[in-house]
C-alpha positions in Angstrom: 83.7 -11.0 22.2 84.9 -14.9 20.6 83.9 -17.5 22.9 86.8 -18.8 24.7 88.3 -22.0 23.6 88.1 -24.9 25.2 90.4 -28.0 26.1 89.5 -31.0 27.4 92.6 -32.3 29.3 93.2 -36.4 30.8 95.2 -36.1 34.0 97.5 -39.6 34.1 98.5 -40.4 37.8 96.7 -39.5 40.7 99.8 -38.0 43.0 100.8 -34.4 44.4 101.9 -32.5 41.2 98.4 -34.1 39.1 96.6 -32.6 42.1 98.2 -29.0 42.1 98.0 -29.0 38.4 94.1 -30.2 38.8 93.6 -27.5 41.2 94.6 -24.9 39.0 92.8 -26.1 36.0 89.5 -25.5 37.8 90.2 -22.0 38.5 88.3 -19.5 36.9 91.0 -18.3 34.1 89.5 -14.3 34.8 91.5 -14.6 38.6 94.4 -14.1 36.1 92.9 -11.7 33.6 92.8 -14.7 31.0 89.6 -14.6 28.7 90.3 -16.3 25.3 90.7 -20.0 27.0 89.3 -22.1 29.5 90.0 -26.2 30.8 88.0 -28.8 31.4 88.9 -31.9 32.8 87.4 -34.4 31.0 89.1 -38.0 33.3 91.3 -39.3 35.7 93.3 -42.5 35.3 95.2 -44.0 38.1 97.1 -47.1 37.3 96.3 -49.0 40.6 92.6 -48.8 40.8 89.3 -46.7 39.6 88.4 -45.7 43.2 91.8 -44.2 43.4 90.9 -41.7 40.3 87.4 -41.5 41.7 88.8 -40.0 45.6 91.2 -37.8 43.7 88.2 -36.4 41.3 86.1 -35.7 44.8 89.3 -34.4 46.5 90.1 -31.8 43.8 86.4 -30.9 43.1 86.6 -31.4 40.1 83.5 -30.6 38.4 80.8 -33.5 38.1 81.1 -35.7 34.9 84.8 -36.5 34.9 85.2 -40.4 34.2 87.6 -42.2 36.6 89.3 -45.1 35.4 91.8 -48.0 36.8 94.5 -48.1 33.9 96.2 -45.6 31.4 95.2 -47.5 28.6 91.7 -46.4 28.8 92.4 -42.6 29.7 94.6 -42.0 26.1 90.8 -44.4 25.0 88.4 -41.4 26.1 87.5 -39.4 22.9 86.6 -36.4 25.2 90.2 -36.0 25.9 92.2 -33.7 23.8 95.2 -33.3 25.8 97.1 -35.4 28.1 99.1 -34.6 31.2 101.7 -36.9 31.8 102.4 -36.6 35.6 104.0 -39.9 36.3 107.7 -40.6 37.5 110.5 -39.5 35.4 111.1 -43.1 34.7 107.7 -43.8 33.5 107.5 -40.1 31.2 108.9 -42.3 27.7 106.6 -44.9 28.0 103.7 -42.9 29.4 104.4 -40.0 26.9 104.7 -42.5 24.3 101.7 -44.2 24.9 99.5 -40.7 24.5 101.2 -40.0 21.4 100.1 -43.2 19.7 96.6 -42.7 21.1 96.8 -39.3 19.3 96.6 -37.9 22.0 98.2 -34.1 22.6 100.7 -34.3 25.7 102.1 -32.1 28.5 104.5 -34.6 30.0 106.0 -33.2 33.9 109.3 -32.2 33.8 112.4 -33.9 33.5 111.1 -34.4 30.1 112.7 -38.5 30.0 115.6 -39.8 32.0 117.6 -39.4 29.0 118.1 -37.1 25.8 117.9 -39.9 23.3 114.2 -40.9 24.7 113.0 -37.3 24.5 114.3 -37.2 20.9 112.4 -40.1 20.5 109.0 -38.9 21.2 109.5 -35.9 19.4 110.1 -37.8 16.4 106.5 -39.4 17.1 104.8 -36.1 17.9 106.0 -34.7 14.7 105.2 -37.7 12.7 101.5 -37.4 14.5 101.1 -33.6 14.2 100.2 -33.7 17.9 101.1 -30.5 20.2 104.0 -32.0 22.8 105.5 -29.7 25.1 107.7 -30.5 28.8 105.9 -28.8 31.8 108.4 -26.5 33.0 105.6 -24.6 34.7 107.8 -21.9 35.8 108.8 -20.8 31.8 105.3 -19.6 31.9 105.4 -17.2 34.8 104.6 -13.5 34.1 107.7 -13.1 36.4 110.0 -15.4 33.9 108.7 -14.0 31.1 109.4 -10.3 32.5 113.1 -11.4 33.4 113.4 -12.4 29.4 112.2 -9.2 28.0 114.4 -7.3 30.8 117.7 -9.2 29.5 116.4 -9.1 25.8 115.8 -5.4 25.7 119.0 -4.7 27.0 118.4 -3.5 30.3 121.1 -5.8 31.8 124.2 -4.8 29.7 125.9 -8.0 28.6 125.1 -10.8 31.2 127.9 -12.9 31.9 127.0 -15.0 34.7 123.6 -16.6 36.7 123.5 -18.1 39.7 121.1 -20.7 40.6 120.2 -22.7 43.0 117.0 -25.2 44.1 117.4 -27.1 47.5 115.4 -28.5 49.7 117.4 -29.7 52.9 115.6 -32.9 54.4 116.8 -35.3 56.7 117.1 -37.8 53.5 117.3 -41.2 55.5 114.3 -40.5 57.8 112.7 -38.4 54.8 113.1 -40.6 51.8 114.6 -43.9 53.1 115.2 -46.0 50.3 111.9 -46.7 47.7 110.9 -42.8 48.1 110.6 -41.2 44.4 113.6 -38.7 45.3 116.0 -41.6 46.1 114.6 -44.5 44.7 116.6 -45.5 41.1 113.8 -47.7 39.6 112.2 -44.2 39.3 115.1 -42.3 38.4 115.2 -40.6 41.6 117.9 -37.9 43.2 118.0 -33.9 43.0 119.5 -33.4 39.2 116.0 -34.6 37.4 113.7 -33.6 40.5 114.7 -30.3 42.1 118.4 -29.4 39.5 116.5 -29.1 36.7 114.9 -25.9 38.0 117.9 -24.5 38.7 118.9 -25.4 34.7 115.7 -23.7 34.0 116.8 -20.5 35.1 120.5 -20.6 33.4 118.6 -21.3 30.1 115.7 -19.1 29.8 118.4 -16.0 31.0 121.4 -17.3 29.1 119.9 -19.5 26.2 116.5 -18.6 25.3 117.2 -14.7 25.0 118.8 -15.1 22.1 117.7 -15.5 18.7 117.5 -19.1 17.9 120.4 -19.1 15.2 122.4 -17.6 17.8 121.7 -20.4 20.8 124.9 -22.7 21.7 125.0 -25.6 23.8 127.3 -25.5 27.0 130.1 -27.1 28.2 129.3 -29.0 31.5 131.6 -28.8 34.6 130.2 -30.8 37.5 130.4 -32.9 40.6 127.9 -35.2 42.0 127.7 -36.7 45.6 125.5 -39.9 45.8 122.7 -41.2 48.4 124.8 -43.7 50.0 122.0 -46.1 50.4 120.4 -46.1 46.6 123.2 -44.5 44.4 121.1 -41.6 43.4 122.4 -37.9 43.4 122.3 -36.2 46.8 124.2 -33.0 46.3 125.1 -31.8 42.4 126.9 -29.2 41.0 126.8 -27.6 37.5 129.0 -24.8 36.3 128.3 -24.1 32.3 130.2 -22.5 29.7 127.7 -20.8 27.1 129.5 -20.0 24.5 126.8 -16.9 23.0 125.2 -15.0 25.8 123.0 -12.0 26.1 124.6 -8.4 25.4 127.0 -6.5 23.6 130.5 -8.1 23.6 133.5 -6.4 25.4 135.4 -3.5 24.1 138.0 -5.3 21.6 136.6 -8.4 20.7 136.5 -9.0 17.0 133.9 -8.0 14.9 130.8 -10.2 15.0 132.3 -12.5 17.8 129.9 -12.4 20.8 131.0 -13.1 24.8 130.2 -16.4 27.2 128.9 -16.3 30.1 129.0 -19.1 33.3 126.0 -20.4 34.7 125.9 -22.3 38.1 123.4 -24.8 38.9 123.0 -25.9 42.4 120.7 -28.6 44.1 121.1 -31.0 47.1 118.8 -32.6 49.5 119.9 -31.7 52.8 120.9 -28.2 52.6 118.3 -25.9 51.7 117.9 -22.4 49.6 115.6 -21.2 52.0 116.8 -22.8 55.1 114.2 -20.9 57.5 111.6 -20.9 55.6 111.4 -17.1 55.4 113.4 -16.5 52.7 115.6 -14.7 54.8 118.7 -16.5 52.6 117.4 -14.5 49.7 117.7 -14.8 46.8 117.8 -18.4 45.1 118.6 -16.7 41.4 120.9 -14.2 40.5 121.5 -13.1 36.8 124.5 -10.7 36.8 125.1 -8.6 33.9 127.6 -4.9 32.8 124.5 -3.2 33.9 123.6 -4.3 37.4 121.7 -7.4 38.7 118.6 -9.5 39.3 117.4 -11.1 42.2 115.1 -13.3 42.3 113.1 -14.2 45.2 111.3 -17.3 46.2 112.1 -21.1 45.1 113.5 -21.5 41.9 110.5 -23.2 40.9 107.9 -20.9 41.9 109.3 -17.2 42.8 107.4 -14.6 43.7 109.3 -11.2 43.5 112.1 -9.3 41.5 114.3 -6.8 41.8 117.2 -5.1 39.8 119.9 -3.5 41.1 121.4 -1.1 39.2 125.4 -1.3 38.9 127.4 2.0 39.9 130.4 3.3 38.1 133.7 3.1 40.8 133.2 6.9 41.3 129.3 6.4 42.7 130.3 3.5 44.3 128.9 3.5 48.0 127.8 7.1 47.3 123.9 7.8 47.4 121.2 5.7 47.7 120.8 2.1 45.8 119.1 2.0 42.8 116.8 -0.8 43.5 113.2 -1.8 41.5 111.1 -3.7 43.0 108.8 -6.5 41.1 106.4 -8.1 43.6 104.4 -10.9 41.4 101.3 -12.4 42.6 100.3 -15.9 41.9 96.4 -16.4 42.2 96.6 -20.1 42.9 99.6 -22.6 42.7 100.5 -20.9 38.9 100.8 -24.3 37.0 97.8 -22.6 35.3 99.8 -20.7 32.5 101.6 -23.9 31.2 98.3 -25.3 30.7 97.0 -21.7 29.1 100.3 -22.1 26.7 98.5 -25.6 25.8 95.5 -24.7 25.1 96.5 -21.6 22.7 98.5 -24.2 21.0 96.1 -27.1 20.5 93.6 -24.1 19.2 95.8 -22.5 17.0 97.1 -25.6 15.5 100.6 -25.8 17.0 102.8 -28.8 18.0 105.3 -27.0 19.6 105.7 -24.4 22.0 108.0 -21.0 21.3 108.1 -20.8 25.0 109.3 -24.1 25.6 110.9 -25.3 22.4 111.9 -28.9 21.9 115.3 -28.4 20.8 115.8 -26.5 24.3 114.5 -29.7 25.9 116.6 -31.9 24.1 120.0 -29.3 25.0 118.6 -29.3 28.8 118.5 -33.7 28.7 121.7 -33.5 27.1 123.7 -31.2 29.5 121.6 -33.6 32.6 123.4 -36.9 30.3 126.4 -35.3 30.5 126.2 -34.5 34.3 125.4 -38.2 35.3 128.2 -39.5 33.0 130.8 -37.3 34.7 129.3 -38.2 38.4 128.6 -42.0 37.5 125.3 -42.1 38.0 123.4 -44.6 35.6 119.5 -45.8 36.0 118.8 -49.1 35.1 118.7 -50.2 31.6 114.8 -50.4 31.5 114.1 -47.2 32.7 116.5 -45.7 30.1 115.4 -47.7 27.2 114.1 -47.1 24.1 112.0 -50.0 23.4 108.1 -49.2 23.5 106.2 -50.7 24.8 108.5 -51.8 27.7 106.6 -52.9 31.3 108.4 -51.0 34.1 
């Protein structure tokens, strides 16, 4: 048996996300039956201070050898880095992301990709220009549950799916919570629920809706939406997304012309002070329903990191309420946080000599940051000018 390959990853920002991402770098990749890669994590850099990337080296265990240093510039510096993630705030992702790129450095930059779909264009421009892999950590793409749901949908076992429900809330008490400089609320950093907690629910209308289809076949969607804002900062509270996609999965109706295929609806939800799972016990299950001719799936956990499936097979009207459901069940276990198979995607990339991801294309980023423009321009919401710049370098 081949050696597994190796990448040597550079973990930029020292908060919660770089520290459940760390985490599951470390892991042994045979806890989820994964043999032909492996991570190493090479350095830390936090932008305040060296010490700070030293405690979060000790406090994640990483293995002895990592360097620790006090500024980004010398992380995308390291030659023992060969890949980057980008786990700063969404308004620091361009300039961060940027900044790796002309290092030549590979990059997995945290999700929202930018604050805006002219910025993420932008540094797939640069990645291309730099043959350097570039991908948008939408960790939950990479789930074996996700990528079960796909096949399910693309295999036909759904019929024609004409509508997906989805919604990812957390339900805080936002002025105790996240007063007014908090990341969530905080507009500097392009803070509220649409690039934070929405796009998750986005997520899960594209991968069922979008990506099942052949790429010719893919349509952007016509946005719908309403947006409530954070008295105190102006930032999104409570938004809602209903989208037209013109090509969705399945056979079209009875009658409609030949080649012509059916839409579908998908509605995003997110807010910050109603929650999905409002006990905690998923007792409001589920958070994701995809509803197609042949029955439905459920989806059970947050939208960001589910846990369990199940299909429910539709009934003609003559079996309706007759019998017992038709119900399969798809429990899914997660042997750590599961940010580990984004970072497996990475590494088969970078060894196989990929820039871009099939799993998570860069056109499908670019249509996500679009329909998330479109959402803030019908609900006025606008960052400041320097966090949705294009200049680089720009001091934020």
């Amino acid at each position: 048996m081949a050696s597994p390959y190796t990448v040597r990853w550079g973990i930029m920002a020292t908060g919660m996300i770089a520290n459940l991402f760390v985490k599951d770098l470390i892991l042994d990749p045979s806890s989820r039956d994964v043999s032909d890669v492996k991570h190493e994590v090479k350095a830390v850099a936090s932008s305040s201070s060296a010490d700070r990337a030293k405690k979060f080296i000790q406090d994640c265990r990483v293995p002895e050898g990592a360097a620790a240093y006090g500024s980004y510039e010398e992380l995308v510096k390291d030659k023992n880095v060969d890949i980057i993630y980008v786990a700063t705030p969404h308004s620091h992702h361009y300039q961060n992301t940027m900044l790796c790129l002309e290092a030549g450095k590979h990059v997995l930059c945290e999700k929202a990709f930018t604050t805006n779909a002219a910025q993420a264009k932008r540094l797939i421009e640069k990645a291309k220009a730099k043959k350097l892999f570039l991908m948008e950590a939408v960790w939950t793409r990479f789930f074996p549950l996700s990528i079960q749901i796909r096949k399910f949908i693309e295999d036909g076992n759904l019929g024609a799916v004409h509508r997906v429900i989805a919604d990812n809330s957390f339900g805080d008490d936002v002025e105790s919570t996240y007063g007014t400089y908090h990341r969530m609320v905080n507009m500097d950093l392009a803070g509220g629920c649409l690039l934070d907690l929405g796009i998750y629910s986005l997520t899960w209308l594209f991968q069922t809706l979008y990506h099942t289809l052949p790429a010719q076949s893919r349509k952007p969607p016509k946005v719908v939406s309403a947006i409530t804002p954070y008295p105190s900062t102006g930032a999104d509270e409570m938004t809602s997304m209903i989208l037209t996609f013109p090509s969705a999965p399945g056979p079209a109706p009875v009658g409609t012309p030949d080649g012509s295929t059916h839409s579908a609806h998908g509605i995003a939800l997110t807010n910050l002070r109603v929650a999905t799972d409002p006990d905690g016990h998923n007792s409001a299950r589920p958070s994701i329903r995809i509803q197609g001719t042949k029955g439905e799936i459920q989806v059970d956990g947050p939208a960001f990191r589910p846990r369990a499936w199940r299909c429910i097979a539709a009934k003609s009207d003559e079996e309706k309420g007759k019998g017992e459901p038709r119900i399969e069940e798809h429990p899914c276990e997660i042997p750590g946080q599961g940010m580990f198979w984004e970072a497996d995607e990475c590494a088969r990339c970078v060894r196989d000599g990929r820039i871009e991801s099939e799993g998570m294309g860069w056109e499908e980023s670019v249509v996500i940051m679009e329909v998330m423009d479109e959402v803030r321009r019908q609900g006025g919401v606008v960052y400041p000018e320097r966090v949705e710049s294009l200049e680089y370098p720009l001091a934020l």
